[in-house]
mmCIF file of the N, C-alpha and C atoms, coordinates in Angstrom:
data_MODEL
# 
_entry.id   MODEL 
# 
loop_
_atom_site.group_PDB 
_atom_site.id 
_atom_site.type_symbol 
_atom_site.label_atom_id 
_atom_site.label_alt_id 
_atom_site.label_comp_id 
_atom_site.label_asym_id 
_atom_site.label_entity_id 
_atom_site.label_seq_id 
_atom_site.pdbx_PDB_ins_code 
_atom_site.Cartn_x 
_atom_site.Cartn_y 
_atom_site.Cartn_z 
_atom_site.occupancy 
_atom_site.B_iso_or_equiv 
_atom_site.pdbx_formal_charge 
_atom_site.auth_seq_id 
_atom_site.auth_comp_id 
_atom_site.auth_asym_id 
_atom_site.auth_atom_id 
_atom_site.pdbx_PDB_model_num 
ATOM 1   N N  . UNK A 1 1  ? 65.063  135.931 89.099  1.00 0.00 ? 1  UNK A N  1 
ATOM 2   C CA . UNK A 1 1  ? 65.419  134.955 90.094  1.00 0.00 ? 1  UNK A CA 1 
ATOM 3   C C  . UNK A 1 1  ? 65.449  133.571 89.440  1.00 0.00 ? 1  UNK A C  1 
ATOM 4   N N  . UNK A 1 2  ? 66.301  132.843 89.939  1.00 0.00 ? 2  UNK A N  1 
ATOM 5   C CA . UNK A 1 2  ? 66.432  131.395 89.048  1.00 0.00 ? 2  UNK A CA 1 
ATOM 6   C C  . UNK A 1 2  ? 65.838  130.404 89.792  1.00 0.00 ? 2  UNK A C  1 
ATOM 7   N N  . UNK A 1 3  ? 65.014  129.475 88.876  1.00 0.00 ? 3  UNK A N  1 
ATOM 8   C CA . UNK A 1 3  ? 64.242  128.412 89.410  1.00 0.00 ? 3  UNK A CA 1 
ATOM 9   C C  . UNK A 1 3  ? 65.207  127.403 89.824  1.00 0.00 ? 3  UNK A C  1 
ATOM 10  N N  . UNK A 1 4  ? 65.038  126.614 90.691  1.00 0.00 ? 4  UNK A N  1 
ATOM 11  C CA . UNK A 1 4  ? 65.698  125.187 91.254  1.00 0.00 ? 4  UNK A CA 1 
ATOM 12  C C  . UNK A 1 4  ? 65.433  124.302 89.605  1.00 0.00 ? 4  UNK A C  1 
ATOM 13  N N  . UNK A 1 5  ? 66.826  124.039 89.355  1.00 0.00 ? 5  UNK A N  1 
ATOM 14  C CA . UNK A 1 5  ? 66.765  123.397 88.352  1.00 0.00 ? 5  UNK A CA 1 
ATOM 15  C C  . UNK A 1 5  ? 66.806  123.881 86.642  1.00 0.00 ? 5  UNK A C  1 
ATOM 16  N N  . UNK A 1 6  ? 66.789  125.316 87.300  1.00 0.00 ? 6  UNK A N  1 
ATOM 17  C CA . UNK A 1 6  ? 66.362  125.645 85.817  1.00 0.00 ? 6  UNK A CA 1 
ATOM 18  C C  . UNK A 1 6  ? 68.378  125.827 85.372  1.00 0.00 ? 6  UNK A C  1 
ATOM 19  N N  . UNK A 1 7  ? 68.422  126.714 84.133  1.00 0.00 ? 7  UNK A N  1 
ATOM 20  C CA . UNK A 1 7  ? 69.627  126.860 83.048  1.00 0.00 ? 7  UNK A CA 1 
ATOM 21  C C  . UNK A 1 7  ? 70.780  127.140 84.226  1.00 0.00 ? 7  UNK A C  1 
ATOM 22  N N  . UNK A 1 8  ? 70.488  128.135 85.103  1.00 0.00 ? 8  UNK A N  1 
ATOM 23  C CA . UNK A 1 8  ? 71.904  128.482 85.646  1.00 0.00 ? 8  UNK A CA 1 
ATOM 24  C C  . UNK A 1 8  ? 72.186  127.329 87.078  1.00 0.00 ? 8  UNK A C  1 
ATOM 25  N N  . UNK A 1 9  ? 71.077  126.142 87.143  1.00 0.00 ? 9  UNK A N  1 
ATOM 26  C CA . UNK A 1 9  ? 71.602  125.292 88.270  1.00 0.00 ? 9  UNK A CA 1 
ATOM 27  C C  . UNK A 1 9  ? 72.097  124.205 86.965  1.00 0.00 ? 9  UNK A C  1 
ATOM 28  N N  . UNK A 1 10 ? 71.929  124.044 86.008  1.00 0.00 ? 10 UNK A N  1 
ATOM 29  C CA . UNK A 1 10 ? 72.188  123.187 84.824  1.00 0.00 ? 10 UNK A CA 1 
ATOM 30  C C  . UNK A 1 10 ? 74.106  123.760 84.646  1.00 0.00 ? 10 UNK A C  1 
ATOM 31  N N  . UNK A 1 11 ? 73.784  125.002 84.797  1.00 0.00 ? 11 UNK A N  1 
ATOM 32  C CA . UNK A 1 11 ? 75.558  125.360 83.814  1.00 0.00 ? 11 UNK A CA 1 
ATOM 33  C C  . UNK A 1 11 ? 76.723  125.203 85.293  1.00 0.00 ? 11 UNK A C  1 
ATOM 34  N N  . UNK A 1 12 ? 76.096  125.317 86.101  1.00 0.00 ? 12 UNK A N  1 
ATOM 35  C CA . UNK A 1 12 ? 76.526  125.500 88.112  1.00 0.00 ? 12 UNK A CA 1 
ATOM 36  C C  . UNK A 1 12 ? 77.218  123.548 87.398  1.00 0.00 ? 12 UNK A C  1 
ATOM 37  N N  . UNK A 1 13 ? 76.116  122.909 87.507  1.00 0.00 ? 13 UNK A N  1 
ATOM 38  C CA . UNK A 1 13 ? 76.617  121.431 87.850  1.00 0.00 ? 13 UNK A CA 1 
ATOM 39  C C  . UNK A 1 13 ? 77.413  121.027 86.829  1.00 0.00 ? 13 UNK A C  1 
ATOM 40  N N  . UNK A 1 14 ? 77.280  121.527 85.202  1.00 0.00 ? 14 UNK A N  1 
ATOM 41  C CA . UNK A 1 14 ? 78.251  121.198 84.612  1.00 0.00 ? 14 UNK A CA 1 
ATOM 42  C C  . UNK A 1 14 ? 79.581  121.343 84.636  1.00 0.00 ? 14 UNK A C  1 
ATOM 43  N N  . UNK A 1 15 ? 79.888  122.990 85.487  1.00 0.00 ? 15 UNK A N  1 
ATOM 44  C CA . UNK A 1 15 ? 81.180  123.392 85.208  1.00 0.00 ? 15 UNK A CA 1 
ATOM 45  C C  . UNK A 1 15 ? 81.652  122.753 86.788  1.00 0.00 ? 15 UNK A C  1 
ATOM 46  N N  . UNK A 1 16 ? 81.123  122.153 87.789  1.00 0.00 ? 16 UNK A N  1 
ATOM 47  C CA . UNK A 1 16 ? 81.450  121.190 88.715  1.00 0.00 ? 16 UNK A CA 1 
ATOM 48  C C  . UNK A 1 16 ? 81.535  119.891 88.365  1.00 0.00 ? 16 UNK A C  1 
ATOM 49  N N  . UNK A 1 17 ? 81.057  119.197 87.629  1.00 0.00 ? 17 UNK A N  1 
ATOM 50  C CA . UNK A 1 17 ? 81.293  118.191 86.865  1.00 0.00 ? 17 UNK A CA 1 
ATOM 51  C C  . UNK A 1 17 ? 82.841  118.337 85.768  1.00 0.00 ? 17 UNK A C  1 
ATOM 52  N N  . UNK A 1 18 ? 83.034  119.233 85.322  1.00 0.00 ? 18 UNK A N  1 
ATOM 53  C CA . UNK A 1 18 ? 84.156  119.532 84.490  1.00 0.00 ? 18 UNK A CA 1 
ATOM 54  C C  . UNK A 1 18 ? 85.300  119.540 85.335  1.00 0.00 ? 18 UNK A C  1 
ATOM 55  N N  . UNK A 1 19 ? 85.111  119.991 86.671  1.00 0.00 ? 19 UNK A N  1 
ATOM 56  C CA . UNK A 1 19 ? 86.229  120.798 87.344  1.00 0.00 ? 19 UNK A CA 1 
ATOM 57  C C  . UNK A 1 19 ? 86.727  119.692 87.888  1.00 0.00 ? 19 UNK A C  1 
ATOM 58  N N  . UNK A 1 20 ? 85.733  118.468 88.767  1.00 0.00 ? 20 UNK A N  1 
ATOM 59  C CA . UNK A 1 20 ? 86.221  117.012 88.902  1.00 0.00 ? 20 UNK A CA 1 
ATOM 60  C C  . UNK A 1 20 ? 86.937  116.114 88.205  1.00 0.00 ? 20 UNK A C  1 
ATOM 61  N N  . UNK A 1 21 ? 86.155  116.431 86.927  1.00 0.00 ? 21 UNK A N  1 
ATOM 62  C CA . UNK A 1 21 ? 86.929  115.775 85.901  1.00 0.00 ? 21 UNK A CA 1 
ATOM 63  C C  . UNK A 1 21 ? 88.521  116.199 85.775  1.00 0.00 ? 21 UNK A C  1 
ATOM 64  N N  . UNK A 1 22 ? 88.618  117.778 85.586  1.00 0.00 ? 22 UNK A N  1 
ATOM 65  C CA . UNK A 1 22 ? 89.687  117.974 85.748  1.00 0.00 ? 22 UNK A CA 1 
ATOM 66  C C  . UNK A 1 22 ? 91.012  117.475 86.822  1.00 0.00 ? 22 UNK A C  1 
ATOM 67  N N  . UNK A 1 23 ? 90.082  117.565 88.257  1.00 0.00 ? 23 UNK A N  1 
ATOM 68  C CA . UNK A 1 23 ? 90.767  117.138 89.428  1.00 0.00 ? 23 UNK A CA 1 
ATOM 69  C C  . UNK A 1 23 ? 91.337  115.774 89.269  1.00 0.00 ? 23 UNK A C  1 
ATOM 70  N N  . UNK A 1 24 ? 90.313  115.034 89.021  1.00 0.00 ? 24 UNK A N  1 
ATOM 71  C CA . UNK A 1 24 ? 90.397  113.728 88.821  1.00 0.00 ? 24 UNK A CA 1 
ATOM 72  C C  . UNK A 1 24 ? 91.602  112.739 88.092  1.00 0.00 ? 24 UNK A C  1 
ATOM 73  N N  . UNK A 1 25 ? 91.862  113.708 86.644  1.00 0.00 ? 25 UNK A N  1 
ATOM 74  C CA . UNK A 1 25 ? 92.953  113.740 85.561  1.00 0.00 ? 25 UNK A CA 1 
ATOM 75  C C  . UNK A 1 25 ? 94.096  114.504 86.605  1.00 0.00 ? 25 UNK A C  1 
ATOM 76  N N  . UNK A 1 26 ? 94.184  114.885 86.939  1.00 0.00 ? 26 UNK A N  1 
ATOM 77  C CA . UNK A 1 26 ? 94.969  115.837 87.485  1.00 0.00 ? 26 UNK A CA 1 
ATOM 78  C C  . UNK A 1 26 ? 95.664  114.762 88.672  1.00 0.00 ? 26 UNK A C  1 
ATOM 79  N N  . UNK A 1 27 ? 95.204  114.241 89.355  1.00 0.00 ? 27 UNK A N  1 
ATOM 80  C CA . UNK A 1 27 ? 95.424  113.647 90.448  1.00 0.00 ? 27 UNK A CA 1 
ATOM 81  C C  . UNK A 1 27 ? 96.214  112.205 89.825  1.00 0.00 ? 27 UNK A C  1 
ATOM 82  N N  . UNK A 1 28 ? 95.663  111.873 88.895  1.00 0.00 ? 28 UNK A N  1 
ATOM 83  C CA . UNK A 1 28 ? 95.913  110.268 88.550  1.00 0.00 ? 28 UNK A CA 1 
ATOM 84  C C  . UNK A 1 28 ? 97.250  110.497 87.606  1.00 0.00 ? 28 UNK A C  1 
ATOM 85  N N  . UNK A 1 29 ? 97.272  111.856 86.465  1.00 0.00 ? 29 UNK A N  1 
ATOM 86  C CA . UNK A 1 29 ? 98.789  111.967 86.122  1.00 0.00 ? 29 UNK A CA 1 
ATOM 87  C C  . UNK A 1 29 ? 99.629  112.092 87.053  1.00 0.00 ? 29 UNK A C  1 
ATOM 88  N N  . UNK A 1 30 ? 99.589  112.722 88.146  1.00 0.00 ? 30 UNK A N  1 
ATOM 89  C CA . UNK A 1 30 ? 100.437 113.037 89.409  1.00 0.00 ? 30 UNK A CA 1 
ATOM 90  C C  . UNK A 1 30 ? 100.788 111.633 89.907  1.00 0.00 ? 30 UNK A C  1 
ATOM 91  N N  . UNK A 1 31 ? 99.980  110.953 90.086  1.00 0.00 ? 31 UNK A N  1 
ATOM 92  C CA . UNK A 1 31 ? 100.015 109.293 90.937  1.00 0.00 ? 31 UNK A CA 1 
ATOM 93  C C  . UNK A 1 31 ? 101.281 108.646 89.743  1.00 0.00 ? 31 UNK A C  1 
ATOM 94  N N  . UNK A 1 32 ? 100.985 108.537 88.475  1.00 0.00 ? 32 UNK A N  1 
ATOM 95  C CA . UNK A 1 32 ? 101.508 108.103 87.323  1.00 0.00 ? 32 UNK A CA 1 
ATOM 96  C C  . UNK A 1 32 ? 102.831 108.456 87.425  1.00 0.00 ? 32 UNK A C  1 
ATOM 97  N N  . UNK A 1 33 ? 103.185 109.747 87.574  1.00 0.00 ? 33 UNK A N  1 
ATOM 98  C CA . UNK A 1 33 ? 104.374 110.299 87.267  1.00 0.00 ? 33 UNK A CA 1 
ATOM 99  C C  . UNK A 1 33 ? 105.483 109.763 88.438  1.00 0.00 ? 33 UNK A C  1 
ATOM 100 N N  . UNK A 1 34 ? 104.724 109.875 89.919  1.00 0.00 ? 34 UNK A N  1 
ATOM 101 C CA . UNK A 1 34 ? 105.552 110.082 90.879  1.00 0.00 ? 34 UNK A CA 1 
ATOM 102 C C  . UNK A 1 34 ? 106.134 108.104 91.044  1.00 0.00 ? 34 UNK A C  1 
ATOM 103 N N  . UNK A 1 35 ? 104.904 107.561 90.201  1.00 0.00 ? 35 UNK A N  1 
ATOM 104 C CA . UNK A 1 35 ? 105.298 106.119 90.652  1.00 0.00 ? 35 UNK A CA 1 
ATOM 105 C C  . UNK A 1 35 ? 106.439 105.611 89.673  1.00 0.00 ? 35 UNK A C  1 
ATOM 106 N N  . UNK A 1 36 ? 106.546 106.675 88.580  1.00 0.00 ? 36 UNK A N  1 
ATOM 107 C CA . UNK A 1 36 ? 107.318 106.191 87.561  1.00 0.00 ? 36 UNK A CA 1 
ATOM 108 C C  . UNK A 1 36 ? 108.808 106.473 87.953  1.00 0.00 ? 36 UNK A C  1 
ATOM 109 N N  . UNK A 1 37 ? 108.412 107.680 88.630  1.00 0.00 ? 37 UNK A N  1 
ATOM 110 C CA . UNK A 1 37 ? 109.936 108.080 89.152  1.00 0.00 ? 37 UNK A CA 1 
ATOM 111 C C  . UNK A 1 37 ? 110.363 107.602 90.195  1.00 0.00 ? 37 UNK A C  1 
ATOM 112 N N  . UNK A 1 38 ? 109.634 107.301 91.361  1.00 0.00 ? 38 UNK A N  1 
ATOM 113 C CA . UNK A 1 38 ? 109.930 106.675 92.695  1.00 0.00 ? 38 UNK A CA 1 
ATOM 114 C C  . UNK A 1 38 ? 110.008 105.403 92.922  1.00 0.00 ? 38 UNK A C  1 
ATOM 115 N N  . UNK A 1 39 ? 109.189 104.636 92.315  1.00 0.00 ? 39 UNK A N  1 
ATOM 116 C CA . UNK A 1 39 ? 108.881 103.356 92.642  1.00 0.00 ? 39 UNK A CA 1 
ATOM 117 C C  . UNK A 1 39 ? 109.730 102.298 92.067  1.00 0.00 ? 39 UNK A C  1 
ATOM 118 N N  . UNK A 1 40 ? 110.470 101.332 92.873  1.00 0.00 ? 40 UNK A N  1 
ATOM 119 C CA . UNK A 1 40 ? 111.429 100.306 92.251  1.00 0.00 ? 40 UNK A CA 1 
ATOM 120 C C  . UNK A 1 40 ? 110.535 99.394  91.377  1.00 0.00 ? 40 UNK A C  1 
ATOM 121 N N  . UNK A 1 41 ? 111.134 98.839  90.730  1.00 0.00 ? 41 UNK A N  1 
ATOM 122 C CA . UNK A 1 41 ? 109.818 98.257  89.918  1.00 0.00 ? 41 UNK A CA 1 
ATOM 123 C C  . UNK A 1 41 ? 109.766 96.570  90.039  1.00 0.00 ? 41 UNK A C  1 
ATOM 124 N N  . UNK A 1 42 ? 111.120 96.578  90.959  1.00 0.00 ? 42 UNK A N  1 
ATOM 125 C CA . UNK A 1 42 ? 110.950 95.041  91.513  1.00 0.00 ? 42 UNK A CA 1 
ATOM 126 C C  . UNK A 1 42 ? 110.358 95.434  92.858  1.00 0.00 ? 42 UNK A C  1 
ATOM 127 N N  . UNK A 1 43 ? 109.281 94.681  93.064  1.00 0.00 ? 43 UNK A N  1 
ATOM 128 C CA . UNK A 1 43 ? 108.916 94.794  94.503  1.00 0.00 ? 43 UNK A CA 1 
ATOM 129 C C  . UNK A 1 43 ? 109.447 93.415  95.364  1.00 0.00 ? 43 UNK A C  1 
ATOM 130 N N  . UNK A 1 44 ? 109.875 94.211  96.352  1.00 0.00 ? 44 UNK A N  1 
ATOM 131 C CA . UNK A 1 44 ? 110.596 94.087  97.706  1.00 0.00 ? 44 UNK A CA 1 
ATOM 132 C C  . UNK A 1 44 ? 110.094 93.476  98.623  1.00 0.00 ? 44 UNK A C  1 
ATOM 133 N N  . UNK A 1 45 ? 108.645 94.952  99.114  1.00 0.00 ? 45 UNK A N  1 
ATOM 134 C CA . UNK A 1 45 ? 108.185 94.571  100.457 1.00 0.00 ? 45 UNK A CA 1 
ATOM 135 C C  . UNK A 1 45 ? 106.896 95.283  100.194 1.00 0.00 ? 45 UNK A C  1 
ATOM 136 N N  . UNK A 1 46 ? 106.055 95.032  100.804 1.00 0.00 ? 46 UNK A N  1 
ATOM 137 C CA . UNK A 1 46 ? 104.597 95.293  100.729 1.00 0.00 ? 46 UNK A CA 1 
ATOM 138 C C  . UNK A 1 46 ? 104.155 96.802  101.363 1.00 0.00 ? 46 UNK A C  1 
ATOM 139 N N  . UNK A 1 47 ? 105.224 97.763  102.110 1.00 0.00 ? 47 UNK A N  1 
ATOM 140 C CA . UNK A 1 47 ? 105.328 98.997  102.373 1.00 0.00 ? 47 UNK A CA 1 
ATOM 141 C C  . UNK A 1 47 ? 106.476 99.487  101.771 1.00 0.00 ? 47 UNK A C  1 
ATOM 142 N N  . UNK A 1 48 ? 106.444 100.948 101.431 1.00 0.00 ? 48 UNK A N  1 
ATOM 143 C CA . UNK A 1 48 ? 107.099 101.450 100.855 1.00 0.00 ? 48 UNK A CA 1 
ATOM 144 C C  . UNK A 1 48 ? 108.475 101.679 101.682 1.00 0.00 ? 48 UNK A C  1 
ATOM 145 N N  . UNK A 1 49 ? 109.193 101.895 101.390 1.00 0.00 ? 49 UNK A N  1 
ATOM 146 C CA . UNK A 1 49 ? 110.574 102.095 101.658 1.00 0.00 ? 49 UNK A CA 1 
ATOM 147 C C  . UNK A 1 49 ? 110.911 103.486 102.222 1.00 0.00 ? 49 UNK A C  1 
ATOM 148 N N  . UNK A 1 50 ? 112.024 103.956 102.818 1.00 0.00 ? 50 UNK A N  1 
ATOM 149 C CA . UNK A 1 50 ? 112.351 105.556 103.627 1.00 0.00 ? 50 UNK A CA 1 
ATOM 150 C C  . UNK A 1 50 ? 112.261 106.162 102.069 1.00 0.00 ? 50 UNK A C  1 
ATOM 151 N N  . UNK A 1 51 ? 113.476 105.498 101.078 1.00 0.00 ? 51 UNK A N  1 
ATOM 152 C CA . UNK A 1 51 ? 113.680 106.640 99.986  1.00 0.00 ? 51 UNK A CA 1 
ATOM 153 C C  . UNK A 1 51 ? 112.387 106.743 99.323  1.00 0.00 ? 51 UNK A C  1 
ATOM 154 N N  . UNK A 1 52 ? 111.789 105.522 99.078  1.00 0.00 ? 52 UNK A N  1 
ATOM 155 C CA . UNK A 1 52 ? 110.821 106.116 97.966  1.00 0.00 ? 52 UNK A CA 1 
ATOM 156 C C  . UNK A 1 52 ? 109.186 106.483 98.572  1.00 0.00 ? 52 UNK A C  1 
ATOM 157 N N  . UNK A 1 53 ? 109.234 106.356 100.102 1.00 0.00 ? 53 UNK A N  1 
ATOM 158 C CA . UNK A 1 53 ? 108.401 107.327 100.731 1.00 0.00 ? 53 UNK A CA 1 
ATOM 159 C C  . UNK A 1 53 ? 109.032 108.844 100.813 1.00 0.00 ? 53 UNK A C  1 
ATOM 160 N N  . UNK A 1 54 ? 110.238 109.136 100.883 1.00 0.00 ? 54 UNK A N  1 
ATOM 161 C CA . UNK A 1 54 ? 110.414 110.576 100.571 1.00 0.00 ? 54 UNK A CA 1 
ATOM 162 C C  . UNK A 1 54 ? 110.275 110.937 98.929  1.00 0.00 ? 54 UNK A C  1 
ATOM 163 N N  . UNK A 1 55 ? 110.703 110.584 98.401  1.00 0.00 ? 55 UNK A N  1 
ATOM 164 C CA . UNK A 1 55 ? 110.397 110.589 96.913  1.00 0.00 ? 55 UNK A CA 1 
ATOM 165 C C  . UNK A 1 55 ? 109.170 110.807 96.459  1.00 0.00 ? 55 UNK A C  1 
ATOM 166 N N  . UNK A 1 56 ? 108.458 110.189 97.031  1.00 0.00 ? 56 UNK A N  1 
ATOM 167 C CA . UNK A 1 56 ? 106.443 110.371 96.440  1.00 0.00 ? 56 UNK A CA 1 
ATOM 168 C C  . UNK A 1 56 ? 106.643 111.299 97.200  1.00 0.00 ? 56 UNK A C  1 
ATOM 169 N N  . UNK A 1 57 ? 106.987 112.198 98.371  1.00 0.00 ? 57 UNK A N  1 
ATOM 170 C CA . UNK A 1 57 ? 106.654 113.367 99.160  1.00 0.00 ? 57 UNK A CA 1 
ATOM 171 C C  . UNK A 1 57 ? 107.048 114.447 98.318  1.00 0.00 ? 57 UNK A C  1 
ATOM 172 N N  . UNK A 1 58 ? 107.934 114.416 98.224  1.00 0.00 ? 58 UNK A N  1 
ATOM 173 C CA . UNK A 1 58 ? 108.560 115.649 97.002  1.00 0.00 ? 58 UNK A CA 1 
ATOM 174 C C  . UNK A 1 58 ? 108.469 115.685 95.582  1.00 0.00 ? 58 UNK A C  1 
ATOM 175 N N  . UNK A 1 59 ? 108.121 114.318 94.909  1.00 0.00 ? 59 UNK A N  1 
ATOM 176 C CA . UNK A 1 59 ? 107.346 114.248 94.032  1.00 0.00 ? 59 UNK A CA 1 
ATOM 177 C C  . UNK A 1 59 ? 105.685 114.764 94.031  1.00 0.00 ? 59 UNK A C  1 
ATOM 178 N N  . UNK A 1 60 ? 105.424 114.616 94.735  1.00 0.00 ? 60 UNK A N  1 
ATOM 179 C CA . UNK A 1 60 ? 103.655 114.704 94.988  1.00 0.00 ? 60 UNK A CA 1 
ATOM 180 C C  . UNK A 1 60 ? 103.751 116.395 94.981  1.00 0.00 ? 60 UNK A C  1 
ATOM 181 N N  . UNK A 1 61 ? 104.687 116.952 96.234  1.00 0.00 ? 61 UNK A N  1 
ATOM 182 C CA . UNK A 1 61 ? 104.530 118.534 96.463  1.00 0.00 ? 61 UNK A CA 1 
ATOM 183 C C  . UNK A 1 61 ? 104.644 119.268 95.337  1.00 0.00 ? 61 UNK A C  1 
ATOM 184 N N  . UNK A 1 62 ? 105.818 119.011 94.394  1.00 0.00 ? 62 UNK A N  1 
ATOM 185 C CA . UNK A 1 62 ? 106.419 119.603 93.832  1.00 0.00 ? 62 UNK A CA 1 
ATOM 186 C C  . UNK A 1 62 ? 105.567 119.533 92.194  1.00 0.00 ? 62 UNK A C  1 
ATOM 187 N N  . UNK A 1 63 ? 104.693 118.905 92.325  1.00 0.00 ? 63 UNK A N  1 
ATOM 188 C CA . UNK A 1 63 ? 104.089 118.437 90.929  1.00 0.00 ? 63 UNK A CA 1 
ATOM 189 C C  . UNK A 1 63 ? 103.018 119.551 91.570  1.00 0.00 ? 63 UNK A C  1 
ATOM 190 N N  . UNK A 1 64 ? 102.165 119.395 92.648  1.00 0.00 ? 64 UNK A N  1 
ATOM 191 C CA . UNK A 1 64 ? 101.172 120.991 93.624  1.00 0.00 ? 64 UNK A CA 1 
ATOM 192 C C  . UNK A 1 64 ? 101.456 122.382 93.172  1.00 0.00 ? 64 UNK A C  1 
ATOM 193 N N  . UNK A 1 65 ? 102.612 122.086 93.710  1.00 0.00 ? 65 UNK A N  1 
ATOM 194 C CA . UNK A 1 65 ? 103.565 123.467 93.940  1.00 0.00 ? 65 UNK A CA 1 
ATOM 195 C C  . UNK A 1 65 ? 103.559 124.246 91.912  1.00 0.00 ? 65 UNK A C  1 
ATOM 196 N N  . UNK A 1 66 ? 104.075 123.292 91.111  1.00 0.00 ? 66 UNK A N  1 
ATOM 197 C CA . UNK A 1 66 ? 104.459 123.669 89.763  1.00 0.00 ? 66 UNK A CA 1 
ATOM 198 C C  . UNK A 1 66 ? 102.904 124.377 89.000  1.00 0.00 ? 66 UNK A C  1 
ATOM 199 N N  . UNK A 1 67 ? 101.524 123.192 89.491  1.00 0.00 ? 67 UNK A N  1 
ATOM 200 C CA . UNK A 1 67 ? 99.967  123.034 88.707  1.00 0.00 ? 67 UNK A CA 1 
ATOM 201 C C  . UNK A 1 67 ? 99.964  124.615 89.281  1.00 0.00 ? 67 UNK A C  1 
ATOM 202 N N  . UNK A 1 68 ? 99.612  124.954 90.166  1.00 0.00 ? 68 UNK A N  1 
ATOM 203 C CA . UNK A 1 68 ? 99.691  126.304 90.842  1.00 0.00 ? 68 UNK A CA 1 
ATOM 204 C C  . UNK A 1 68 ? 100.176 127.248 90.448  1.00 0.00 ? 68 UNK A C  1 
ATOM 205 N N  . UNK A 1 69 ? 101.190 127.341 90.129  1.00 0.00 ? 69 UNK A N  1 
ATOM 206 C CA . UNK A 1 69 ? 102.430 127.968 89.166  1.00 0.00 ? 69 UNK A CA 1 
ATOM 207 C C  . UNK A 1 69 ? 101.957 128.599 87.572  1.00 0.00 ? 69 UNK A C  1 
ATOM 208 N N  . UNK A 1 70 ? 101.466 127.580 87.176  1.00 0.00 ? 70 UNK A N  1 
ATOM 209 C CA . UNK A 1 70 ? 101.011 127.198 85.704  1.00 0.00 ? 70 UNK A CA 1 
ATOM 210 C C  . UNK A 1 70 ? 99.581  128.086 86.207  1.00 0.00 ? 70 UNK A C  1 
ATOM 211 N N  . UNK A 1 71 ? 98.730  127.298 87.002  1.00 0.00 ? 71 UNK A N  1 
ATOM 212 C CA . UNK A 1 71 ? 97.567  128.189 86.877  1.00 0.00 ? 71 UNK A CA 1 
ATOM 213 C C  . UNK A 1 71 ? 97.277  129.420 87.378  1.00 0.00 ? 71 UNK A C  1 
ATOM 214 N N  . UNK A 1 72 ? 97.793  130.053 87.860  1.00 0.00 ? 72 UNK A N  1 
ATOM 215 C CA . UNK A 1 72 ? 98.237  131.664 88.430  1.00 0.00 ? 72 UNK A CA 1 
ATOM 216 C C  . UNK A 1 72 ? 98.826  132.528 86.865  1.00 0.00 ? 72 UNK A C  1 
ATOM 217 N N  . UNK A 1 73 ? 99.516  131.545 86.353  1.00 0.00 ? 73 UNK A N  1 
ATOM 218 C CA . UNK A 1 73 ? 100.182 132.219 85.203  1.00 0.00 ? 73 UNK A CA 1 
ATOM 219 C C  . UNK A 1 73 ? 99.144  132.150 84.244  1.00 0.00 ? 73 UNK A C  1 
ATOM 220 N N  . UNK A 1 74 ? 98.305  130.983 84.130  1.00 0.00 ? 74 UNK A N  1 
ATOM 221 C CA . UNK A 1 74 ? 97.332  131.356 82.888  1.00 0.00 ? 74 UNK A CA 1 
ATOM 222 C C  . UNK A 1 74 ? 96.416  131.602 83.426  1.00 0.00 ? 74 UNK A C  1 
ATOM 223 N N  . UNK A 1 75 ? 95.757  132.238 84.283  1.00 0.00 ? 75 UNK A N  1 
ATOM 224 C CA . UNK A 1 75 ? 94.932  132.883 85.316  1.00 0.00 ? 75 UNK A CA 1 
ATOM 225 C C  . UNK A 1 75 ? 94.740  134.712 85.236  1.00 0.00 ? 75 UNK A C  1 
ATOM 226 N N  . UNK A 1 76 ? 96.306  134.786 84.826  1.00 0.00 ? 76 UNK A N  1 
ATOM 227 C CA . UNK A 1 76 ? 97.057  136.287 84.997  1.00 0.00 ? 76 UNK A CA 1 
ATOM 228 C C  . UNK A 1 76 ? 96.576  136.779 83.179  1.00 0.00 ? 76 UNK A C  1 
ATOM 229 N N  . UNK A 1 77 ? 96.951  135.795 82.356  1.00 0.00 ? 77 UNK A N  1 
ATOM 230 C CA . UNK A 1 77 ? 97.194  135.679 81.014  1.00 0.00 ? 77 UNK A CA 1 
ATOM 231 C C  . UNK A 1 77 ? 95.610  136.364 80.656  1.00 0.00 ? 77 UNK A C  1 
ATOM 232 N N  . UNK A 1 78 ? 94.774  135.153 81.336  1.00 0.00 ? 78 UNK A N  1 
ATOM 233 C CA . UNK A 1 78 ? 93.056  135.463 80.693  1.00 0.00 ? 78 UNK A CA 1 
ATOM 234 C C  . UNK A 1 78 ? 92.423  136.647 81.182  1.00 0.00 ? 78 UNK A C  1 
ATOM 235 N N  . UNK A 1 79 ? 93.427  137.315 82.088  1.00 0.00 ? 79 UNK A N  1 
ATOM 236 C CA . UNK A 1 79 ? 92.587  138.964 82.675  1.00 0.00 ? 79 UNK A CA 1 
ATOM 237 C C  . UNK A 1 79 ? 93.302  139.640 81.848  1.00 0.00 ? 79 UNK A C  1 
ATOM 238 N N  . UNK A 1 80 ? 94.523  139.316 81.106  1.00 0.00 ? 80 UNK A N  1 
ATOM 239 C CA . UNK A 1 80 ? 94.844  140.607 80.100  1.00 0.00 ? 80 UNK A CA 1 
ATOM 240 C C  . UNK A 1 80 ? 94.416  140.376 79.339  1.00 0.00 ? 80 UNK A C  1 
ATOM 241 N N  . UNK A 1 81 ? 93.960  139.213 78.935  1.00 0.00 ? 81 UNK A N  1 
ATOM 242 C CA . UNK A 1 81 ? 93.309  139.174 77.639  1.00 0.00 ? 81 UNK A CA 1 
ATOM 243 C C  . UNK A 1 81 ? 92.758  139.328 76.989  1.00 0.00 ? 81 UNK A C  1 
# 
């Protein structure tokens, strides 16, 4: 039985700590990408616009939709492996 605190609540918080990290990276390339592609780079107006509020929408999904994609596939990869 494992103590509060002991090795396996130690390896629990690291690989939750990792997985944030991951999220974290994950989230902010997504922000990066979609602003690079959507966003006019003269600003206008202090809310976003119809096009480039649809643009971050299908940018944002479609960047979801692909990570998912990718991780199912190397998901599939590490059980044959």
């Amino acid at each position: 039985m494992a103590m509060p605190g002991g090795p396996d609540t130690e390896k629990a918080m690291k690989m939750a700590q990792q997985e944030m990290d991951y999220r974290v990276d994950l989230y902010n390339r997504m922000v990066a990408t979609c602003y690079d592609k959507c966003m006019d780079k003269r600003y206008k107006e202090g809310e976003l616009n119809v096009g480039e509020n649809s643009c971050v929408d299908r940018c944002s999904s479609k960047y979801w939709q692909v990570t998912g994609i990718v991780g199912q596939m190397l998901g599939g990869q590490g059980a044959m492996g």
